[in-house]
VEXFI-480514 format. One record per residue: z, y negated, x negated of N, C-alpha, C in turn. Coordinates in Angstrom, 2 decimals, padded with zeros to 5 digits. Each point is the difference from the previous one (the first is absolute). Layout:
REM VEXFI-480514
<n.z:Z n.y:Y n.x:X ca.z:Z ca.y:Y ca.x:X c.z:Z c.y:Y c.x:X>
...
This chain:
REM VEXFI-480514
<n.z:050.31 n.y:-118.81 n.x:-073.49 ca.z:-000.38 ca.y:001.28 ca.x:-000.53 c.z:-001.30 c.y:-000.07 c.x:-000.78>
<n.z:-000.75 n.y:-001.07 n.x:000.28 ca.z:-001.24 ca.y:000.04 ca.x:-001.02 c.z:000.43 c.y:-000.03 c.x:-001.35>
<n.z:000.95 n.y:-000.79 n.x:-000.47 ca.z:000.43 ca.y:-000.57 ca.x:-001.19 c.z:000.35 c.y:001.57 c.x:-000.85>
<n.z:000.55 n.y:000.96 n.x:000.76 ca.z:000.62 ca.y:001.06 ca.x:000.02 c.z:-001.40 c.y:000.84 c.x:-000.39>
<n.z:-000.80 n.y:000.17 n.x:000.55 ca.z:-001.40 ca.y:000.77 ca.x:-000.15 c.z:-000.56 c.y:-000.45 c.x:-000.82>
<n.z:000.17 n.y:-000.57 n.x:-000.57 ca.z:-001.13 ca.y:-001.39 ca.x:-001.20 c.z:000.38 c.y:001.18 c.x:-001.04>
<n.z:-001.13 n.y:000.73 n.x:-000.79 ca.z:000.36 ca.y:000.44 ca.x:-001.25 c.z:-000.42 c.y:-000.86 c.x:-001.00>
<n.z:-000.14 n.y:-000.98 n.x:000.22 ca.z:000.31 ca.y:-001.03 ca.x:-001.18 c.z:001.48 c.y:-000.80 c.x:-000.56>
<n.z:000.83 n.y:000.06 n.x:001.38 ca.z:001.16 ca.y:-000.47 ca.x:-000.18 c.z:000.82 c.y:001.10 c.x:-000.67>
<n.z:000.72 n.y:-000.36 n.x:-001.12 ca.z:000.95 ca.y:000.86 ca.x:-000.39 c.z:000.89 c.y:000.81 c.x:000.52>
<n.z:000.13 n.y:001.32 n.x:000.06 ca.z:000.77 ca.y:000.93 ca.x:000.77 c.z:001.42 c.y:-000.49 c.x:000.41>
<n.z:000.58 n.y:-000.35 n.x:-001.15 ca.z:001.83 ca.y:-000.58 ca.x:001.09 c.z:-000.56 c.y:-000.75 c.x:000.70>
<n.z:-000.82 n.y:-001.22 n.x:-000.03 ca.z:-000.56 ca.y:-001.11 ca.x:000.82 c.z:000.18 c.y:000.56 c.x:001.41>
<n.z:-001.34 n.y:001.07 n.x:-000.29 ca.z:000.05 ca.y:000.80 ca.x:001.90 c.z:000.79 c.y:000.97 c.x:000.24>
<n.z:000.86 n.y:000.35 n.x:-000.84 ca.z:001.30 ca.y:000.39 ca.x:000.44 c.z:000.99 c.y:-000.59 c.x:000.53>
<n.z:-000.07 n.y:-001.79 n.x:-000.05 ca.z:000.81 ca.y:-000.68 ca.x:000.48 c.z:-000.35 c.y:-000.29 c.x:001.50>
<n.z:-001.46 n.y:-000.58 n.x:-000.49 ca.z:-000.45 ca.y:-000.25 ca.x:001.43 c.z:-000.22 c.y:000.53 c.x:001.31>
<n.z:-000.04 n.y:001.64 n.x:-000.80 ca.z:000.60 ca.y:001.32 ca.x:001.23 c.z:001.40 c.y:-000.23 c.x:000.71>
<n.z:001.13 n.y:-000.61 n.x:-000.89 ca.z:000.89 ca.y:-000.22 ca.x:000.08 c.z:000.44 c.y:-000.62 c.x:001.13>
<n.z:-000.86 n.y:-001.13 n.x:-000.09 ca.z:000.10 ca.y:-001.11 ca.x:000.45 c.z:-000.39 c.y:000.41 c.x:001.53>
<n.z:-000.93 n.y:000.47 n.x:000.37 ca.z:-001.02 ca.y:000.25 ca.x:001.02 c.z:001.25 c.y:000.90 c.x:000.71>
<n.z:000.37 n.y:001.14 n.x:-000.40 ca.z:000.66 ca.y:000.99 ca.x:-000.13 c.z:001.80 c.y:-000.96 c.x:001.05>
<n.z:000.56 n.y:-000.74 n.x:-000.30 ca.z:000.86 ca.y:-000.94 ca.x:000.03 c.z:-000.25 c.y:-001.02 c.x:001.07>
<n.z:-001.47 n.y:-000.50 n.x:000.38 ca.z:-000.64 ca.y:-000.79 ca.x:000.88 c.z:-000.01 c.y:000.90 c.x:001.20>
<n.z:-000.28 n.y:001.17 n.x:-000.31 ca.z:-000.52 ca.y:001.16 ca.x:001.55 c.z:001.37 c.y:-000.29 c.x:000.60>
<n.z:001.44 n.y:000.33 n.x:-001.09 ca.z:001.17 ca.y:000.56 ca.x:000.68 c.z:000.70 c.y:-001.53 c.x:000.17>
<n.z:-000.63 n.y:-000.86 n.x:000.12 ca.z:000.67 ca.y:-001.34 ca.x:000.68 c.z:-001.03 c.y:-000.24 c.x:001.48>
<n.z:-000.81 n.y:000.46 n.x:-000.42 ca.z:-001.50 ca.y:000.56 ca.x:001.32 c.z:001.09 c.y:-000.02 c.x:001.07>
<n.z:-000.12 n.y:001.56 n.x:-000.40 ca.z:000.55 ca.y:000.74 ca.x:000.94 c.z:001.75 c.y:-000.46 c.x:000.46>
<n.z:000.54 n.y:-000.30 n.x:-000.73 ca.z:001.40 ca.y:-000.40 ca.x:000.84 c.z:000.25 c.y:-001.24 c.x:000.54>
<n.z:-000.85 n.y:-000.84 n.x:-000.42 ca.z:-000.74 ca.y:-001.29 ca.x:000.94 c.z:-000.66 c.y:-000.25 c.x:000.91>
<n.z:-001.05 n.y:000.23 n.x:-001.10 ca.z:-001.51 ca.y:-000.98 ca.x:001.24 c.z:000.23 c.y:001.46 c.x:001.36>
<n.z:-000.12 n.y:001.27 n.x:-000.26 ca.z:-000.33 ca.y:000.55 ca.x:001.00 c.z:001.08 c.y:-000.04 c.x:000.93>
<n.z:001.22 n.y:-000.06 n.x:-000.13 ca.z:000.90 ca.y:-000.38 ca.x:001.47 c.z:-000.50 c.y:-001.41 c.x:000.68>
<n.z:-000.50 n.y:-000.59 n.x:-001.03 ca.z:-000.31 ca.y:-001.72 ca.x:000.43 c.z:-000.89 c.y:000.35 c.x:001.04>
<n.z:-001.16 n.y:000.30 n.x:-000.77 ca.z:-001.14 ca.y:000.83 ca.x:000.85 c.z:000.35 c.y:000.36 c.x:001.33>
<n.z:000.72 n.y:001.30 n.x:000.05 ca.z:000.46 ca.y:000.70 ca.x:001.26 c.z:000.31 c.y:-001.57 c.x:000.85>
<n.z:001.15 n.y:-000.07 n.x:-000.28 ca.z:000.47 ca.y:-001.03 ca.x:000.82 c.z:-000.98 c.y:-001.44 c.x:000.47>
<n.z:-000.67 n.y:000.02 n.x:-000.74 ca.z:-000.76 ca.y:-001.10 ca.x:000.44 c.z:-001.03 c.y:000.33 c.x:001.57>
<n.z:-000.75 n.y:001.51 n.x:-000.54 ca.z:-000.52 ca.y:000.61 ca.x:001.09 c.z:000.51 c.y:000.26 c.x:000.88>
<n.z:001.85 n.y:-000.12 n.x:000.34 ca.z:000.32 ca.y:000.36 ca.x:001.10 c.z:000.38 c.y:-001.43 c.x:000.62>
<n.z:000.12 n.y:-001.30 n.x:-000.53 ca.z:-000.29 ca.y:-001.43 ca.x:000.63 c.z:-001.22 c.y:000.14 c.x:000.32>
<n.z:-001.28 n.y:000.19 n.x:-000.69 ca.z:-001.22 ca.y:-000.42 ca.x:000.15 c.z:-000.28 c.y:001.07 c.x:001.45>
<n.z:000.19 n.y:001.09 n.x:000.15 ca.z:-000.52 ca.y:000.92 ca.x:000.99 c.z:-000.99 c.y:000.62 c.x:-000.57>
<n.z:000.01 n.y:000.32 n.x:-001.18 ca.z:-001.10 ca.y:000.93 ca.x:-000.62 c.z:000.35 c.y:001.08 c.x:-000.19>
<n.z:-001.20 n.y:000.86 n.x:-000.04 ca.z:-000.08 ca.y:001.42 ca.x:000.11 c.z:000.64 c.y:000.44 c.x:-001.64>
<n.z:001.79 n.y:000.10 n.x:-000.12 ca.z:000.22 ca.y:000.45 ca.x:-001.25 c.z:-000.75 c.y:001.10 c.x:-000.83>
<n.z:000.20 n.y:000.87 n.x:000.86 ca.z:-001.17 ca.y:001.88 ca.x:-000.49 c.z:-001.30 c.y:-001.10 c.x:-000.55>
<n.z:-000.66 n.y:-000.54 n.x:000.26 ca.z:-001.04 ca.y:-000.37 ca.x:-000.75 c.z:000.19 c.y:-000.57 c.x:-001.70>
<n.z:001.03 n.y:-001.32 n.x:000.37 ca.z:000.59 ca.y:-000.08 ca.x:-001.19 c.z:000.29 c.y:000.60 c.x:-000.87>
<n.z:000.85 n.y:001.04 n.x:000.37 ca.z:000.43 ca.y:000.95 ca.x:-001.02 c.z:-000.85 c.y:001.16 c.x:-000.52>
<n.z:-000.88 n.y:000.41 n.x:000.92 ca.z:-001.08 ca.y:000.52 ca.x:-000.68 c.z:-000.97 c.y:-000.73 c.x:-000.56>
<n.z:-000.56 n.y:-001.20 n.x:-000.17 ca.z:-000.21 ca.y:-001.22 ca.x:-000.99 c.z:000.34 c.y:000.20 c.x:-001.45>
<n.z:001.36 n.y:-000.47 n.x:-000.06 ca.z:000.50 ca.y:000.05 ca.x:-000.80 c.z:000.70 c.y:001.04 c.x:-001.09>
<n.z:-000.10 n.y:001.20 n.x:001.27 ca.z:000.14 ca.y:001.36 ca.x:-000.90 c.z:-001.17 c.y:000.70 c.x:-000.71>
<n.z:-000.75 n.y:-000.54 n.x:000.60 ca.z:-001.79 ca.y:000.06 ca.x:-000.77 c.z:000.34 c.y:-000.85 c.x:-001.18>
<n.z:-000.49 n.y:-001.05 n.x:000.08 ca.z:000.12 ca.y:-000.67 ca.x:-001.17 c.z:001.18 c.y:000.43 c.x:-001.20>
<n.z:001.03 n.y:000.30 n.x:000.48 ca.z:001.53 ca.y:000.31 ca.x:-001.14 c.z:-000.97 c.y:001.26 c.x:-000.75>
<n.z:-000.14 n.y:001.18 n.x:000.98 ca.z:-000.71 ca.y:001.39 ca.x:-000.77 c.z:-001.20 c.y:000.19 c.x:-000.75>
<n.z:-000.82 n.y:-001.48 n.x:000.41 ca.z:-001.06 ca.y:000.14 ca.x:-000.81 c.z:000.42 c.y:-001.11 c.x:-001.69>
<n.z:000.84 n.y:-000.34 n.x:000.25 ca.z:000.66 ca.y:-000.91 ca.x:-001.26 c.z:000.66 c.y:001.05 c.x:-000.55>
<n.z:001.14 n.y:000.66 n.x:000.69 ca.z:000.78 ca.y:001.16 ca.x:-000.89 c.z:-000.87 c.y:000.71 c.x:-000.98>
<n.z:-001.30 n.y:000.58 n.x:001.10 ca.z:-001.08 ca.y:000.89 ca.x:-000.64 c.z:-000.35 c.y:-000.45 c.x:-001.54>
<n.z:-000.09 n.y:-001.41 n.x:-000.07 ca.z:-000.91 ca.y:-000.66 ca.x:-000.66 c.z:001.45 c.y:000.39 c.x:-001.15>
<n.z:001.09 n.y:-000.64 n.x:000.03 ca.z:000.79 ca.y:-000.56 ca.x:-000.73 c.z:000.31 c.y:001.58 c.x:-000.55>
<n.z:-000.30 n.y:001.01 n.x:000.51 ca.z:000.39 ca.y:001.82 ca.x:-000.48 c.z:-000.76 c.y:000.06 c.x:-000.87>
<n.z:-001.53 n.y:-000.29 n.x:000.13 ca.z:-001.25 ca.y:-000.01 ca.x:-000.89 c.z:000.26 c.y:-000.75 c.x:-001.07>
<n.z:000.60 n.y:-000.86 n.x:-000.14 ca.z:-000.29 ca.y:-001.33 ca.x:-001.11 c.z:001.94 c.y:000.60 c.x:-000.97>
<n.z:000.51 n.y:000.33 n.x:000.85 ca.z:001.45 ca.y:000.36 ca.x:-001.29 c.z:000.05 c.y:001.33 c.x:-000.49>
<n.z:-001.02 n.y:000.65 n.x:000.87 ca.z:-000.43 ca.y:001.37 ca.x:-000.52 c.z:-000.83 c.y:-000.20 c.x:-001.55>
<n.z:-001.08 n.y:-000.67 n.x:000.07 ca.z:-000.60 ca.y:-000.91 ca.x:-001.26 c.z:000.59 c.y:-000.34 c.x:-000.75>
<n.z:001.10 n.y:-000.95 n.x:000.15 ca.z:000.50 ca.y:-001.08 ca.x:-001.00 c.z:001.68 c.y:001.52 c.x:-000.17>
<n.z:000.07 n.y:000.53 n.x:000.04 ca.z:001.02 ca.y:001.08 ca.x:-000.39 c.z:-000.89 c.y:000.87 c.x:-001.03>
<n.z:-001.03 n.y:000.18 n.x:000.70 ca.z:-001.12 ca.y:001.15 ca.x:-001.14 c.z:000.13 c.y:-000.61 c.x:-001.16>
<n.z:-000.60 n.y:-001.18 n.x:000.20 ca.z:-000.32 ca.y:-000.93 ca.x:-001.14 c.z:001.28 c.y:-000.47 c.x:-001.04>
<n.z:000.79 n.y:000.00 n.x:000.74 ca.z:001.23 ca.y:000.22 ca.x:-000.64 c.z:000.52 c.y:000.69 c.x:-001.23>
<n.z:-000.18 n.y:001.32 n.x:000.78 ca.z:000.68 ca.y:001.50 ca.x:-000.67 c.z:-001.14 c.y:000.03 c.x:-001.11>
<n.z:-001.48 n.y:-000.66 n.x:000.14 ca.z:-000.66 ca.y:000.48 ca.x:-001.30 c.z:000.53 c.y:-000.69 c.x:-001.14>
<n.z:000.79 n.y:-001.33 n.x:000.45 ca.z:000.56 ca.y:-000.65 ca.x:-001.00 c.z:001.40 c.y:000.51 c.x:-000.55>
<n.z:000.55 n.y:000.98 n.x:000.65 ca.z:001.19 ca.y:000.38 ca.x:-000.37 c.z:001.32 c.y:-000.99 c.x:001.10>
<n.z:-000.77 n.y:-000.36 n.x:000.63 ca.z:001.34 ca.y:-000.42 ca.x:001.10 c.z:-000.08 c.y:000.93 c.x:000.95>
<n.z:001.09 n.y:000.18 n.x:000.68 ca.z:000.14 ca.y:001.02 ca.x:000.89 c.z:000.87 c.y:-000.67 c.x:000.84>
<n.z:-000.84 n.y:000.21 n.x:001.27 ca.z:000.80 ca.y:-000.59 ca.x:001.32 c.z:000.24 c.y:000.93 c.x:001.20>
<n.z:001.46 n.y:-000.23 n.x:000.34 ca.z:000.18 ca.y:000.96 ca.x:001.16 c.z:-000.03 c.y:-000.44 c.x:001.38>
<n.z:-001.20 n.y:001.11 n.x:000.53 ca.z:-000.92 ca.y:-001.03 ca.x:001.36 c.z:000.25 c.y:000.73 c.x:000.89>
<n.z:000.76 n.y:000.41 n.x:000.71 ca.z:-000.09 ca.y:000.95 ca.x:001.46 c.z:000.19 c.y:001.26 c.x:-000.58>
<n.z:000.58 n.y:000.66 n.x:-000.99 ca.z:000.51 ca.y:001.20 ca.x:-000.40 c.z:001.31 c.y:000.09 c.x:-000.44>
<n.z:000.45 n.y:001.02 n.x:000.09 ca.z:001.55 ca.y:000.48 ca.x:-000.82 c.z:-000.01 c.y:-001.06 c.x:-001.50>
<n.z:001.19 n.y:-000.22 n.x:-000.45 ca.z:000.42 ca.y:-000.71 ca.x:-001.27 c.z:-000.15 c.y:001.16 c.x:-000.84>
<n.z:-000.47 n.y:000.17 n.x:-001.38 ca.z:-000.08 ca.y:001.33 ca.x:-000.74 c.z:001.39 c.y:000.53 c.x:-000.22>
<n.z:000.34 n.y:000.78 n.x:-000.36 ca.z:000.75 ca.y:000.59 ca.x:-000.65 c.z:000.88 c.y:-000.17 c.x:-001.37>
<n.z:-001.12 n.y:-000.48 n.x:-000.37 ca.z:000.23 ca.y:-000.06 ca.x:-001.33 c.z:000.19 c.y:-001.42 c.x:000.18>
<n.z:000.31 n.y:-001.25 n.x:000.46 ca.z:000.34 ca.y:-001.12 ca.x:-000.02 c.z:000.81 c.y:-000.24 c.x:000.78>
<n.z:000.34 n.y:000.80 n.x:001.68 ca.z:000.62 ca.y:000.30 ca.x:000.74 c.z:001.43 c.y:-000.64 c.x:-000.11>
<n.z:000.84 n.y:000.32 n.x:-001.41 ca.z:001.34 ca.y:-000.25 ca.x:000.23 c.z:000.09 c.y:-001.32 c.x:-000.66>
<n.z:-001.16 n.y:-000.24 n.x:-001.05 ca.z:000.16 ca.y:-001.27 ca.x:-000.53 c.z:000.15 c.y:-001.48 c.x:001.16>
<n.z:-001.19 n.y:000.66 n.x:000.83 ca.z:-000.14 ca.y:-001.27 ca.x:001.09 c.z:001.00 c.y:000.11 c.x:001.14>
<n.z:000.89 n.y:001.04 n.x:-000.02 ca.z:000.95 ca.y:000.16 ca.x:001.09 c.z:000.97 c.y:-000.53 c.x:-000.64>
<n.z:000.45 n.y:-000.15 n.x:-000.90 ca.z:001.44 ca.y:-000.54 ca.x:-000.98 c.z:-001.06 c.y:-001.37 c.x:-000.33>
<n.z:-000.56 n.y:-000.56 n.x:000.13 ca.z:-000.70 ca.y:-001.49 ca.x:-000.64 c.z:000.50 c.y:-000.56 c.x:002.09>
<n.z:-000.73 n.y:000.42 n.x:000.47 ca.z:000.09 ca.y:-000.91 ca.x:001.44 c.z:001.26 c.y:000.43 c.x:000.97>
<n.z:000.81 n.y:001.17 n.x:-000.77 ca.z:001.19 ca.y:-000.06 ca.x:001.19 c.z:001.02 c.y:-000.02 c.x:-000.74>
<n.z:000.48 n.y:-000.76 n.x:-001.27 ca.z:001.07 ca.y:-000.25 ca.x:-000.87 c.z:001.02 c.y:-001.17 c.x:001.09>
<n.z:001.14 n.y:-000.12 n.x:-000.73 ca.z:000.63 ca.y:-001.22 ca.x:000.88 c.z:000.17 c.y:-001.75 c.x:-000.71>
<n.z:-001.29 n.y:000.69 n.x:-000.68 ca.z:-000.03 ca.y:-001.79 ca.x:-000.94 c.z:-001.43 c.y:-000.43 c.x:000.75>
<n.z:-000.69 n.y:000.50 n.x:000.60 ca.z:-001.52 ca.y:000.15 ca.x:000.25 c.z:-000.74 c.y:-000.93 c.x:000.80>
<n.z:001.19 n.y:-000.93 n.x:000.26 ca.z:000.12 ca.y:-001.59 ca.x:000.98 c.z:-000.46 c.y:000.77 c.x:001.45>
<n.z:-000.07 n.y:001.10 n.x:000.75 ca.z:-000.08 ca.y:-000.23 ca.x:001.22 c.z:001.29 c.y:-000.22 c.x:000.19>
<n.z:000.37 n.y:-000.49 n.x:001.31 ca.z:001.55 ca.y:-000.94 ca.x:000.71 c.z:000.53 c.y:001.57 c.x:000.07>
<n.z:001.47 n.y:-000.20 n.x:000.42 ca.z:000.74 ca.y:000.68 ca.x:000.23 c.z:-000.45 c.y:000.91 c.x:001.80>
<n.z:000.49 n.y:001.29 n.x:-000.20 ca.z:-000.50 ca.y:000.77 ca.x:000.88 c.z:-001.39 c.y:000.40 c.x:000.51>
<n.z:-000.87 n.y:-000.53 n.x:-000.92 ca.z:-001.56 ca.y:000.40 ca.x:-000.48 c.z:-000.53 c.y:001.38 c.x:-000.28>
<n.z:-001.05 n.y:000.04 n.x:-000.54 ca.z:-000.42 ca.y:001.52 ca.x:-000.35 c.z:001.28 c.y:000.73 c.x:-001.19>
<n.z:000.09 n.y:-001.22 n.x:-000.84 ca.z:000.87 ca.y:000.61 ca.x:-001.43 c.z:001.44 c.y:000.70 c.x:000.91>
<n.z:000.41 n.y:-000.49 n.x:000.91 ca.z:001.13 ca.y:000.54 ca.x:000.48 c.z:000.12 c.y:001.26 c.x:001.52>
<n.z:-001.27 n.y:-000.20 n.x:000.90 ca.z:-000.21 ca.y:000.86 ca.x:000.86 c.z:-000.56 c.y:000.87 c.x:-000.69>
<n.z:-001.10 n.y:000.14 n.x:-000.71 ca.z:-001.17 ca.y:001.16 ca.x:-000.32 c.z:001.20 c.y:000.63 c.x:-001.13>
<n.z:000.47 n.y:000.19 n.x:-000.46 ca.z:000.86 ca.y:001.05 ca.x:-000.66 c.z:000.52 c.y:001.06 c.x:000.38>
């Protein structure tokens, strides 16, 4: 996430590296932390500690990572890119991006979004 905060690095740059970070948490979390758990229950350690450990640390990274794509989105839109971050899809682009990602050429596999979400 530093790479991400650097306003020297070019905006897609730390848009990627949000990405990236972003992609690292959610292998985090469906990994290391069952590993985790389980390890504490061989070891005889106090899990509740662990996990409040580690839920500290995740919220003060989230925090960080809210602050820094909040930035690199601002910084964005002054350039005329516009990114959709935790809000409704507009309206006015609405059907374009609903017919672009749920067509049946759109390479997700069969019985995917293109075929349930309809």
């Amino acid at each position: 996430m530093y790479e991400a905060a650097d306003k020297a690095v070019p905006l897609a740059e730390r848009l990627k590296f949000l990405s990236i970070y972003s992609s690292n948490l959610d292998e985090f979390s469906r990994v290391r932390i069952p590993t985790i758990t389980a390890l504490g229950k061989v070891q005889k350690q106090n899990k509740e500690d662990n996990a409040t450990a580690i839920a500290g640390i995740i919220n003060r990274q989230q925090d960080r990572f809210g602050q820094i794509i909040k930035s690199v989105t601002g910084e964005l839109k002054k350039k005329g890119v516009y990114i959709v971050y935790n809000e409704p899809i507009p309206a006015i682009v609405l059907k374009e991006v609903t017919d672009y990602f749920f067509r049946a050429d759109s390479g997700f596999p069969e019985n995917s979004l293109s075929s349930v979400c309809r």
